[in-house]
C-alpha positions in Angstrom: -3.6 27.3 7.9 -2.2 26.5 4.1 -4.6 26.2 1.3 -5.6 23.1 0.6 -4.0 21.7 -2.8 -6.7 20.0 -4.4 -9.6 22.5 -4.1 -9.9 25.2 -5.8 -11.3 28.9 -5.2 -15.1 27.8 -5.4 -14.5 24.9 -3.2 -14.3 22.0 -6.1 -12.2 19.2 -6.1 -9.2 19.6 -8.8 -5.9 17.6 -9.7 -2.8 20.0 -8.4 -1.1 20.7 -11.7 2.3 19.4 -11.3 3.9 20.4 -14.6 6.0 23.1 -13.8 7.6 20.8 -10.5 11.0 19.1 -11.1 11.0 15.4 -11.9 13.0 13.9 -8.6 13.7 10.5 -7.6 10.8 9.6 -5.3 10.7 6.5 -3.1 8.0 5.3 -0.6 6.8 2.3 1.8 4.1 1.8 3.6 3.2 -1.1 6.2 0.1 -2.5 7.8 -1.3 -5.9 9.3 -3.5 -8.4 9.1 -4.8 -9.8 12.0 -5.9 -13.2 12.3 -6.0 -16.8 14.3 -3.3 -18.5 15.4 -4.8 -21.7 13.7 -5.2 -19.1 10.1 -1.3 -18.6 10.3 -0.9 -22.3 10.6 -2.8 -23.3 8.0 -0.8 -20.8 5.7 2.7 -22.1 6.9 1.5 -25.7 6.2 -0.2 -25.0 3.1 -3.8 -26.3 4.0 -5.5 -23.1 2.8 -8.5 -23.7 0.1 -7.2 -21.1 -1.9 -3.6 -22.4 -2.4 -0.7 -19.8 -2.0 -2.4 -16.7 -0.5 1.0 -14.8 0.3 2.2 -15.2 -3.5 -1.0 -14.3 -4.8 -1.4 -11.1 -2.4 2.1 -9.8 -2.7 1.2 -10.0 -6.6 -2.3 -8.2 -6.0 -0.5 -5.7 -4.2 2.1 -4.8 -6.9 -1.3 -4.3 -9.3 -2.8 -2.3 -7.2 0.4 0.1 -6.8 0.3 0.4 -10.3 -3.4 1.3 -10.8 -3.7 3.9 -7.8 -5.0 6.7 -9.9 -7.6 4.5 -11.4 -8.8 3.7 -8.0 -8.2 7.1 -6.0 -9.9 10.5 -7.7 -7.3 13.5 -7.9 -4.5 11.0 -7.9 -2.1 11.6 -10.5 -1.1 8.3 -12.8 2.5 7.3 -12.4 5.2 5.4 -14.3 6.6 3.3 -11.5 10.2 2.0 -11.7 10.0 -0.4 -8.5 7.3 -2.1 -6.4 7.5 -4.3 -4.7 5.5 -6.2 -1.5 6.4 -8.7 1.0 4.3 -10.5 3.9 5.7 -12.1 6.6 3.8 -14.5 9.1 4.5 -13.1 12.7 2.9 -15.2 15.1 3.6 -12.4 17.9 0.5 -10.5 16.2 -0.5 -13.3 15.5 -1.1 -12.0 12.0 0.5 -11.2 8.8 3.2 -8.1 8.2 2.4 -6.7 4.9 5.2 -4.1 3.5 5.7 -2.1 0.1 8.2 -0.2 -0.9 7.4 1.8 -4.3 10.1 4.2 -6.4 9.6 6.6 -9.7 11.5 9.8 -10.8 8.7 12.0 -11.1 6.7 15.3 -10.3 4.8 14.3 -7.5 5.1 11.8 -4.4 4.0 8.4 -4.8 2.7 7.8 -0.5 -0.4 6.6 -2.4 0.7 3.8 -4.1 2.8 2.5 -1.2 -0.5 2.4 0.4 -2.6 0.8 -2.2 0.0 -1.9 -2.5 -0.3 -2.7 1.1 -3.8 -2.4 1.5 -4.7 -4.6 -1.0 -2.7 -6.9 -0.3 -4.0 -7.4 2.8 -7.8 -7.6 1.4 -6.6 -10.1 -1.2 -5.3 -12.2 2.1 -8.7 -11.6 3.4 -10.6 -12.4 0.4 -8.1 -16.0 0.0 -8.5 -16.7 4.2 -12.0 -15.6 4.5 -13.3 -19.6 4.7 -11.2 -20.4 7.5 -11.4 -16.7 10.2 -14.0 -14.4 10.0 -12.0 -12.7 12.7 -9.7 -11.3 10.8 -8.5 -7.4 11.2 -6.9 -5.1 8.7 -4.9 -2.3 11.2 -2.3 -0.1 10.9 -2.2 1.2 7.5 0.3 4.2 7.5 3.3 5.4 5.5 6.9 4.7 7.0 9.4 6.2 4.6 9.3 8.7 2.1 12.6 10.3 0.1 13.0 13.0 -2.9 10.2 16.1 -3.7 10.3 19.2 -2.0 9.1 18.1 1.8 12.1 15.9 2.0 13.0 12.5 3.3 11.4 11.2 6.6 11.3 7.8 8.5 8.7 6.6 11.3 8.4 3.4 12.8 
């Protein structure tokens, strides 16, 4: 088994020191869903939420959150991100919302974290704004999708 990064010989947590690593082009999205009520979904497309526009809002908390991942995650190294950016889709196959980010930097150290903050807050900031109207609602699926640059490569999943 490899040695985990971010402890060190006693067994504390420590940041991996990346300073010696190669600034790359790094790029990574991340995807997950919201769950929800058909009648939720229609309120949203017709614009009868009490909140007003929860997709704008969300994709907006999401981009926020990208940028403020080591201020939320110990151990997480802070980034200077040259992209984010977060979409939501209504799919009334789900029936739910598709929440997506897709994050980029030229750095020393992969940025799978932010792509994931984006899209998790996102979806809590839809939660928060829909609350009112579905307690139902289920955040699922949180996972990385796409990765490129850094020494482990590029990789894809559905």
């Amino acid at each position: 088994m490899s040695k985990l990064t971010h402890i060190d010989d006693q067994g504390r947590a420590r940041m991996v020191d990346v300073g010696d690593k190669a600034a790359t082009r790094r790029r990574a999205e991340a995807r997950c869903l919201l769950r929800c009520a058909p009648d939720t979904l229609n309120a949203v497309r017709s614009g009868t939420t009490p909140k007003g526009n929860v997709i704008t809002t969300a994709e907006l908390a999401g981009v926020m959150a990208a940028k403020r991942t080591a201020d939320l995650i110990p151990l997480c190294h802070p980034l200077a991100l040259s992209h984010v950016s977060v979409t939501i889709a209504l799919d009334d196959a789900v029936p739910g919302f598709a929440v997506h980010a897709e994050v980029s930097t030229t750095g020393q150290t992969g940025i799978e974290m932010e792509a994931l903050t984006a899209v998790t807050v996102a979806a809590l900031t839809l939660f928060d704004m829909l609350k009112a109207i579905d307690k139902t609602m289920v955040i699922d699926g949180a996972r990385v999708t796409a990765k490129s640059g850094g020494r482990s490569g590029d990789w894809t999943q559905p």
